[in-house]
C-alpha positions as MATLAB code, in Angstrom:
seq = 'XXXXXXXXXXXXXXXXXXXXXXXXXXXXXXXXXXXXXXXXXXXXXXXXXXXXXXXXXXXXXXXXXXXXXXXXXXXXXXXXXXXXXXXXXXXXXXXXXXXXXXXXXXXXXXXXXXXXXXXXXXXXXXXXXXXXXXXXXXXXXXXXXXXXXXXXXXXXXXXXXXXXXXXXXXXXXXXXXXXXXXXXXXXXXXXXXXXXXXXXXXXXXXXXXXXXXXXXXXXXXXXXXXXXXXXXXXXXXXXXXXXXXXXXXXXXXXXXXXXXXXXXXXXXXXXXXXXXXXXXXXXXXXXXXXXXXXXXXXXXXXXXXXXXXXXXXXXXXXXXXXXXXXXXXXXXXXXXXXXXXXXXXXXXXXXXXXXXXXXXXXXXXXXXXXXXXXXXXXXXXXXXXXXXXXXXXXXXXXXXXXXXXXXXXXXXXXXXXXXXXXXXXX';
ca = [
      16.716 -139.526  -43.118;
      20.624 -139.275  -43.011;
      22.328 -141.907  -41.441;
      24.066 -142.028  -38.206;
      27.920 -142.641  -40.622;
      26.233 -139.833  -42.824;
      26.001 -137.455  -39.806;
      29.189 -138.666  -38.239;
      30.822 -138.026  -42.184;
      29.158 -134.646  -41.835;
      30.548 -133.655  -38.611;
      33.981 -134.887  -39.460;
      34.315 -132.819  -42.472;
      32.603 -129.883  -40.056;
      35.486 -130.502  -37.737;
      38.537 -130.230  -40.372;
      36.803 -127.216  -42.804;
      37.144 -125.332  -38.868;
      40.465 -125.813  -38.617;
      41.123 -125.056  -42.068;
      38.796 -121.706  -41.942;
      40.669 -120.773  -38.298;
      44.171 -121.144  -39.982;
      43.477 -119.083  -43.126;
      41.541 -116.190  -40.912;
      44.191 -116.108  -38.744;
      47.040 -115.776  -41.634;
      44.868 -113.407  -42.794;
      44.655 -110.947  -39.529;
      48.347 -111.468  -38.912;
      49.078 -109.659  -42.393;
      46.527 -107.181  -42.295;
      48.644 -106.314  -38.523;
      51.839 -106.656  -40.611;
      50.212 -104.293  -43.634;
      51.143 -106.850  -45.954;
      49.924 -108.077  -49.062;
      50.068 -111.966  -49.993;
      52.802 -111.642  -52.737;
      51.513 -111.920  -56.443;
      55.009 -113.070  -57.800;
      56.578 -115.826  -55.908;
      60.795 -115.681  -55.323;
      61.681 -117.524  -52.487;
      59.245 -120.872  -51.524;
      60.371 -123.609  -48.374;
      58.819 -127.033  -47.723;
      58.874 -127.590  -43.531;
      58.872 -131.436  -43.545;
      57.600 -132.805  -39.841;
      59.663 -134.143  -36.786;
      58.934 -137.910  -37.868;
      59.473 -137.653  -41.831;
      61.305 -140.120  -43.635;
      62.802 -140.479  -47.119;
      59.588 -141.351  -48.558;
      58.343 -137.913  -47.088;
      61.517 -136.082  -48.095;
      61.437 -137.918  -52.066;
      58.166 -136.897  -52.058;
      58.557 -133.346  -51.749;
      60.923 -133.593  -53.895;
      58.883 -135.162  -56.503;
      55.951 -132.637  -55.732;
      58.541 -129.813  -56.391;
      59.932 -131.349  -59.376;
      56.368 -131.816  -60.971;
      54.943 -128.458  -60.235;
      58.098 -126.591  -60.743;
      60.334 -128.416  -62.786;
      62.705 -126.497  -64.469;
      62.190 -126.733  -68.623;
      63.370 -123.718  -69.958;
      60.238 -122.465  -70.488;
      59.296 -119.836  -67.780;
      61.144 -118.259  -64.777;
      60.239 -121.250  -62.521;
      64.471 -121.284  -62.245;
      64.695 -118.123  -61.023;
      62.622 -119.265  -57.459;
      64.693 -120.260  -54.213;
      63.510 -123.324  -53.255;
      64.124 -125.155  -49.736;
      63.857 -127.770  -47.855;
      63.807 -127.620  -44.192;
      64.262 -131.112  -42.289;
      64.345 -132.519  -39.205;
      67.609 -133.253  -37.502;
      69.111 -136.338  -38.245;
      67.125 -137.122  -41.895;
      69.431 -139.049  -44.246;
      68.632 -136.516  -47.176;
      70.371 -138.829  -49.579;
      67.629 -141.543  -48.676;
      65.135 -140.132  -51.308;
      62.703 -142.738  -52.110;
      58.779 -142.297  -53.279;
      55.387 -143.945  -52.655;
      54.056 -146.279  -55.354;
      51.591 -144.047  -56.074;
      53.313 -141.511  -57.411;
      55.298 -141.509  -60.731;
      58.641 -140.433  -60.851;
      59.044 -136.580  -62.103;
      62.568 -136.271  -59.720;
      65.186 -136.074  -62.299;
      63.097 -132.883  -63.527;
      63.489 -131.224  -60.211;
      64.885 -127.878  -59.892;
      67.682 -126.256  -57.966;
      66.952 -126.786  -54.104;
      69.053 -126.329  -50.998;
      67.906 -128.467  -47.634;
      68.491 -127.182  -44.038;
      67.831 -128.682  -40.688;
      65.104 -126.447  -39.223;
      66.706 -124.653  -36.221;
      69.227 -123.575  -39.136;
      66.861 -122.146  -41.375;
      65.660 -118.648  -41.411;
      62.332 -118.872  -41.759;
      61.749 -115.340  -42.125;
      64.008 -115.207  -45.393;
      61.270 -117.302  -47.486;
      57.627 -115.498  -48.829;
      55.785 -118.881  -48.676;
      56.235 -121.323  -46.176;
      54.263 -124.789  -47.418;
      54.025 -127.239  -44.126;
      54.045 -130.674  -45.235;
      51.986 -132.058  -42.185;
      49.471 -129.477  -40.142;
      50.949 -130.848  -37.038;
      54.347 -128.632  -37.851;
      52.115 -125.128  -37.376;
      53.321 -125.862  -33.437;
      56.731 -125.996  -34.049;
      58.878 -123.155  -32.530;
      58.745 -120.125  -34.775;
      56.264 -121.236  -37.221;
      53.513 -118.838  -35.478;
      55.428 -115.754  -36.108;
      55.088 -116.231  -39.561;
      51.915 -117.787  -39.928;
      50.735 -114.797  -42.256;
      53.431 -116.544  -45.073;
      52.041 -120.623  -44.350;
      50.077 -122.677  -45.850;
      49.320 -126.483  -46.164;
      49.985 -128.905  -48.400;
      49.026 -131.740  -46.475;
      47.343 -134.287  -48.199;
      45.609 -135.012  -45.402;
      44.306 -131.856  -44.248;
      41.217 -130.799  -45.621;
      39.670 -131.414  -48.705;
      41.063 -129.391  -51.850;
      43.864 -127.877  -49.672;
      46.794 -129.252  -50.934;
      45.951 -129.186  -54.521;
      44.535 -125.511  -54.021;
      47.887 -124.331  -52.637;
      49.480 -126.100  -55.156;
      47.622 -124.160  -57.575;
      48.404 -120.881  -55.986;
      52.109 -121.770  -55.970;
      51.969 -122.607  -59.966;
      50.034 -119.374  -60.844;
      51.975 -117.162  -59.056;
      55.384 -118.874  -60.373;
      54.934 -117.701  -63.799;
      56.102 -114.000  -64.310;
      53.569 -111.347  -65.721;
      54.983 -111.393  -69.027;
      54.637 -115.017  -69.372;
      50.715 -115.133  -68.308;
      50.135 -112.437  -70.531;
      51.581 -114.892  -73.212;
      49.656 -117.706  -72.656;
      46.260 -115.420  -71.996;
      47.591 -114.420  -76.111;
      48.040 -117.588  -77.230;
      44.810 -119.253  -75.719;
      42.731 -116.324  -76.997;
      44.616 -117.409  -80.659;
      44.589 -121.075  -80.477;
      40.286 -120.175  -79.691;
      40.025 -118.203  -82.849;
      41.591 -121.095  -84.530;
      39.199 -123.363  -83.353;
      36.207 -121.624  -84.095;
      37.305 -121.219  -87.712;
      38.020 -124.339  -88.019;
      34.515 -125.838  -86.262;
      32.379 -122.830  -85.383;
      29.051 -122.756  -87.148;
      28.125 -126.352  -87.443;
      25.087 -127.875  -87.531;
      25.844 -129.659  -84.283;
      28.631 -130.611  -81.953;
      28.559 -133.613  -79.814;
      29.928 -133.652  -76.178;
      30.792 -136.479  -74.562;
      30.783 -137.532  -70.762;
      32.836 -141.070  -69.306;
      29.595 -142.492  -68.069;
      28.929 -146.096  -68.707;
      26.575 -145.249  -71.762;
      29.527 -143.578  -73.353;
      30.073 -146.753  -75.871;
      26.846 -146.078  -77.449;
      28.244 -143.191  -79.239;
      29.783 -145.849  -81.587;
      26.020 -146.110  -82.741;
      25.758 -142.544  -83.708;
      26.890 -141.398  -86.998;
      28.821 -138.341  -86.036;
      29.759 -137.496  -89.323;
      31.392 -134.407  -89.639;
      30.800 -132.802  -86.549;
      33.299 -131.259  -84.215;
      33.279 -133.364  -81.038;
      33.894 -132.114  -77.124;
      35.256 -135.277  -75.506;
      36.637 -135.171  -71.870;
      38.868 -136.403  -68.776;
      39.808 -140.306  -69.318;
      38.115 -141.043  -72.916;
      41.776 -140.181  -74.397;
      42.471 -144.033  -73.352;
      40.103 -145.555  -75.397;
      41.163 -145.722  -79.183;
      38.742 -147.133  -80.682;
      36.381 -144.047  -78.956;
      38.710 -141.913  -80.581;
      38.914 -143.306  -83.750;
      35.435 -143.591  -84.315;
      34.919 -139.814  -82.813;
      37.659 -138.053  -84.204;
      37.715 -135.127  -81.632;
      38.258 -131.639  -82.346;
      38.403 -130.866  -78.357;
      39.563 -132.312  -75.061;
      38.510 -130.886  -72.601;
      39.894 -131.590  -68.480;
      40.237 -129.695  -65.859;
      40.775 -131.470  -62.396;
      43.925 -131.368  -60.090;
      43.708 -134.191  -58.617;
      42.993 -136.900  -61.882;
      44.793 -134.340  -64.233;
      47.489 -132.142  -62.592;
      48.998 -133.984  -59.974;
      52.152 -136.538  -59.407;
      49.938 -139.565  -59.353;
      50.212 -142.306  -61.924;
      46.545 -142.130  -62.712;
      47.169 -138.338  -63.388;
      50.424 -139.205  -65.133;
      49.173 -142.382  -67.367;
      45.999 -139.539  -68.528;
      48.654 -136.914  -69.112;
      50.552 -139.744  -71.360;
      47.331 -140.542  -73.629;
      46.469 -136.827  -74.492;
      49.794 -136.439  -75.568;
      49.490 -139.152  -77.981;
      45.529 -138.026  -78.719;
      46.761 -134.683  -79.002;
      49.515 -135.874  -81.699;
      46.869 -137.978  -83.937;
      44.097 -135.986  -83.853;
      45.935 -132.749  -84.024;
      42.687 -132.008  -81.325;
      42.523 -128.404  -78.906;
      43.115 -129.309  -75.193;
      40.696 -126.549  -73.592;
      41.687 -126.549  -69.687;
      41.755 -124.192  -66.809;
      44.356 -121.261  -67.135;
      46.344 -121.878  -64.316;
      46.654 -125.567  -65.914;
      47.671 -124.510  -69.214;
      50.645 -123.063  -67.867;
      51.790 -126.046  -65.552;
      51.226 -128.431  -69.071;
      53.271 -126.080  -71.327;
      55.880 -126.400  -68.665;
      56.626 -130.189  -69.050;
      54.935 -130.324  -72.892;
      56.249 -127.201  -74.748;
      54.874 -129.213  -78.246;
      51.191 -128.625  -77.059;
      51.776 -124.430  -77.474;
      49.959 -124.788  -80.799;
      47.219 -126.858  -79.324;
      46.276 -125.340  -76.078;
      43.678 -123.101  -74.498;
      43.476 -121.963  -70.912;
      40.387 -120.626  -70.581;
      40.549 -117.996  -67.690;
      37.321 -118.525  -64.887;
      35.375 -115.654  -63.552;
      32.175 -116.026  -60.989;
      29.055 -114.802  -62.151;
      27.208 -115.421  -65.591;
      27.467 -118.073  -68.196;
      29.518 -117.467  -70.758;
      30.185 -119.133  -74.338;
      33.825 -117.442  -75.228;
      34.976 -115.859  -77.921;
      37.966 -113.707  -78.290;
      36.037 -110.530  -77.330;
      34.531 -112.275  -74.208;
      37.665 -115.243  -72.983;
      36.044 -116.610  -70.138;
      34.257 -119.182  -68.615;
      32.283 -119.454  -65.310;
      34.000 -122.119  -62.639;
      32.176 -125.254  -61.689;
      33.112 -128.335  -60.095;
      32.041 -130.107  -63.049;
      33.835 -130.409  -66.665;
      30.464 -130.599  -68.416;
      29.017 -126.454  -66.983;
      32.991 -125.584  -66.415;
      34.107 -126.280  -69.798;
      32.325 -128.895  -72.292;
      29.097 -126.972  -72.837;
      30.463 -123.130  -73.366;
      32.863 -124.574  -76.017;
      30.182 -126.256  -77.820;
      28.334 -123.393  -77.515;
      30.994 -121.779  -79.472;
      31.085 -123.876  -81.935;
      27.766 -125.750  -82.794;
      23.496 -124.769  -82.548;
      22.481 -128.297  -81.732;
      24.662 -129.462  -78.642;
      24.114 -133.350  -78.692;
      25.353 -134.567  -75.248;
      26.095 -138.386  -74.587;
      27.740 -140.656  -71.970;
      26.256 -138.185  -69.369;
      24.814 -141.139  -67.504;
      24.491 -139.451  -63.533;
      24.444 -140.910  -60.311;
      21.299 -143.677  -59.788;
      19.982 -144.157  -56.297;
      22.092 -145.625  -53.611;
      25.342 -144.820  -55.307;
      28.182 -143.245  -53.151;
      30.721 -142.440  -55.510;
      30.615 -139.490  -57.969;
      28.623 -141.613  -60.432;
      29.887 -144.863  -62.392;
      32.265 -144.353  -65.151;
      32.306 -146.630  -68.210;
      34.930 -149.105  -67.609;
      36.421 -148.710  -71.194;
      37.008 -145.136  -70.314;
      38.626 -144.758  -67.115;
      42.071 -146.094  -65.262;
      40.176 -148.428  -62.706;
      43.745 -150.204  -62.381;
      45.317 -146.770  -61.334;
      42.758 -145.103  -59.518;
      43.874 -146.290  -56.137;
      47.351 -143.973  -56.596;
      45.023 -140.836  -57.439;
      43.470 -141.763  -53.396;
      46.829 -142.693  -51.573;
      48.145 -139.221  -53.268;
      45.280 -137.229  -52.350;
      43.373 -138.871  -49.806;
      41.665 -135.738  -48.026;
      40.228 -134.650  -51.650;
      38.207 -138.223  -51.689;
      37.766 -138.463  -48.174;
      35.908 -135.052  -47.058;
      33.626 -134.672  -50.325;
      29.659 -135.374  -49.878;
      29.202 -136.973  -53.258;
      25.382 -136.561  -52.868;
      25.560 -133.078  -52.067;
      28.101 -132.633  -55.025;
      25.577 -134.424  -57.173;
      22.992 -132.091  -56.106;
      25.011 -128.737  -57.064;
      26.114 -130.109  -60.405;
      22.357 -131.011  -61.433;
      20.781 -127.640  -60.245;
      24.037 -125.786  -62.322;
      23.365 -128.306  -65.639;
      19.942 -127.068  -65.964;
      21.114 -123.309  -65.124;
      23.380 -123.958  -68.055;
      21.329 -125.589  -70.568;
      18.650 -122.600  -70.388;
      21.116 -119.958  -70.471;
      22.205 -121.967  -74.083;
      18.811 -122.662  -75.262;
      17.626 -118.593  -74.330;
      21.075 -117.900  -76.996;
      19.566 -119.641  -79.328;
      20.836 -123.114  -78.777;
      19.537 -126.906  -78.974;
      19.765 -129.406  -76.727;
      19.470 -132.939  -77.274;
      20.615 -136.180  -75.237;
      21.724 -138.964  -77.398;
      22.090 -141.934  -74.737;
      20.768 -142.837  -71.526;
      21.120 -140.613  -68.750;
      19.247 -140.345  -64.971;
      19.957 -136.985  -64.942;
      16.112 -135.230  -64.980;
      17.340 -132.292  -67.324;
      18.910 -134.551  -69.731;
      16.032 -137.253  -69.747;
      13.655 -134.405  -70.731;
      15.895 -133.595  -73.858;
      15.890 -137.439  -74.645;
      16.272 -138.089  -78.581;
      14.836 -141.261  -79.488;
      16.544 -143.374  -82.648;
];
């Protein structure tokens, strides 16, 4: 039976995915009065900060702006106006940031700042609210078919999921055709280079993760993931042909956890000379700030329905909230008839995290900065409903890849039921 916090947890969250349904219907009826489309191509983006911000709010944005739009040379992110629209009175030369976050504001492009009651809000297609509590502010309403959130403390994936939207639809056509090209290229590479074998190995962060150093990998390609990039003698050991990541919060946001990761594939990337395999939409915000990975990358586009394994006739994956199903097992797929997964440990009883991570494989020193960044991601998840999805989709999975033809075997310790049954003993 659910506790009385559980239920209170429950209700919360309830409360907040309301409010954050409400809003987006309501945008949504407002621009079907207007007979308007949500633009595809973004030209003209404002940041409404709230009545009580301070320079830490105000650096902030900036940072935020700076790290998903920075201006490299590399795509038409230059070409967007950006804004910011303050409260009267602000000292906008007091930019300062939390501790959490790592510093991306000398890479921030060209912005203007106006005091709102100055700004024409009706001039900008996307009008990002810093705090909710600004939808009530004179004039907001009017446009509410052009707002969205990104409040970290919201709801949920908000933020991060307009974030997202505001990357995707910052990179002209041309230049996601490109990348679409040279992920589809840098695949074929890959495959050449690893497809066939014998077997692949794919590697989780759980706390059984170390036991890999038993295994005598040989010659196989190897799918590692997330946080293992830190651990060199892992890597050493493994030699990976693949990285795989694909989360917003640990991997694509201003946070020095996210940062610190971001560091350590680079250098991973630069001994190893190993594929980063990510989401599509993420591909494009890394080439931004790391032009050198071009050669190395694959954004893997995600499309609901069936399980896929790609190839270059069929680039796609189907989108999970898990980088094993998401990403992990259709590359191996791709590349290997025995998949041999390890450090897959899952969540024992009582736990109320996502599971435990091996401590040789994961920033524990930094994680607090991924929560003070993006405290509404952590704060209204159910980590035992999570669990729940992710173990019914992992056996989906696995039988879609054994019906193709596939084996699958579990090389270390794992509570997971559909991993325990494919148990290997040594």
């Amino acid at each position: 039976m659910e506790s009385v916090y559980g239920l209170r947890h429950r209700l919360a969250i309830g409360f907040r995915a309301f409010a954050y349904l409400k809003l987006r219907a309501f945008s949504k009826l407002v621009r079907m009065a207007k007979l308007k489309r949500f633009p595809d191509a973004l030209s003209d983006i404002a940041i409404i900060l709230h009545d009580t911000a301070t320079g830490e709010d105000l650096g902030s944005a900036v940072n935020h702006l700076a790290w998903y739009l920075g201006d490299t040379g590399e795509d038409e992110a230059s070409d967007i106006k950006l804004e910011l629209i303050v409260p009267p009175g602000l000292d906008t030369r007091d930019l300062s940031l939390p501790p959490s976050q790592h510093d991306y504001l000398d890479e921030a492009p060209p912005y203007s700042i106006k005091e709102y009651g100055r700004a024409r809000l009706g001039d900008h297609d996307f009008l990002l609210l810093w705090r909710i509590r600004s939808i009530f502010k004179p004039g907001i309403l009017r446009y509410i078919d052009r707002v969205r959130p990104v409040d970290p403390g919201f709801f949920s994936g908000t933020e991060n999921a307009t974030w997202q939207i505001v990357m995707e639809r910052s990179v002209d056509r041309v230049g996601r055709t490109e990348l679409l090209e040279t992920s589809r290229r840098n695949l074929e590479v890959l495959v050449d280079r690893w497809g066939g074998s014998e077997a692949v190995y794919v590697l989780g962060t759980g706390p059984s993760v170390e036991k890999i150093l038993d295994e005598n990998v040989g010659s196989f390609p190897v799918v590692i993931c997330n946080s293992i990039v830190r651990n060199d003698r892992l890597l050493e050991h493994l030699n990976p042909a693949v990285v795989c990541f694909a989360d917003e919060v640990f991997h694509f946001g201003p946070s020095e956890y996210a940062a610190k990761f971001r560091d350590d594939l680079l250098k991973a990337v630069e001994r190893y000379n190993c594929f980063v395999v990510t989401r599509l939409e993420g591909a494009a915000l890394l080439l931004r700030h790391y032009p050198d990975l071009r050669e190395n990358i694959i954004g893997l586009p995600g499309v609901g329905g069936a399980w896929n394994v790609p190839s270059s006739g069929s680039f796609f994956v189907r989108p999970t909230g898990n980088i094993m199903t998401y990403l992990m097992l259709p590359v191996a797929g791709a590349l290997g008839g025995c998949i041999r997964i390890g450090g897959a440990d899952g969540r024992k009883p009582g736990e109320t995290y996502f599971w435990r991570h091996g401590a040789s494989v994961q920033y524990e020193g930094l994680m607090e900065t991924a929560f003070e960044t993006h405290p509404s991601f952590f704060r209204d998840r159910i980590y035992s409903d999570y669990y729940r999805q992710h173990i019914g989709q992992l056996a989906d999975e696995l039988e879609f890849l054994e019906r193709s033809g596939h084996t699958i075997e579990s090389v270390t310790f794992s509570h997971v039921p559909v991993l325990a049954e494919r148990a290997v003993k040594h």
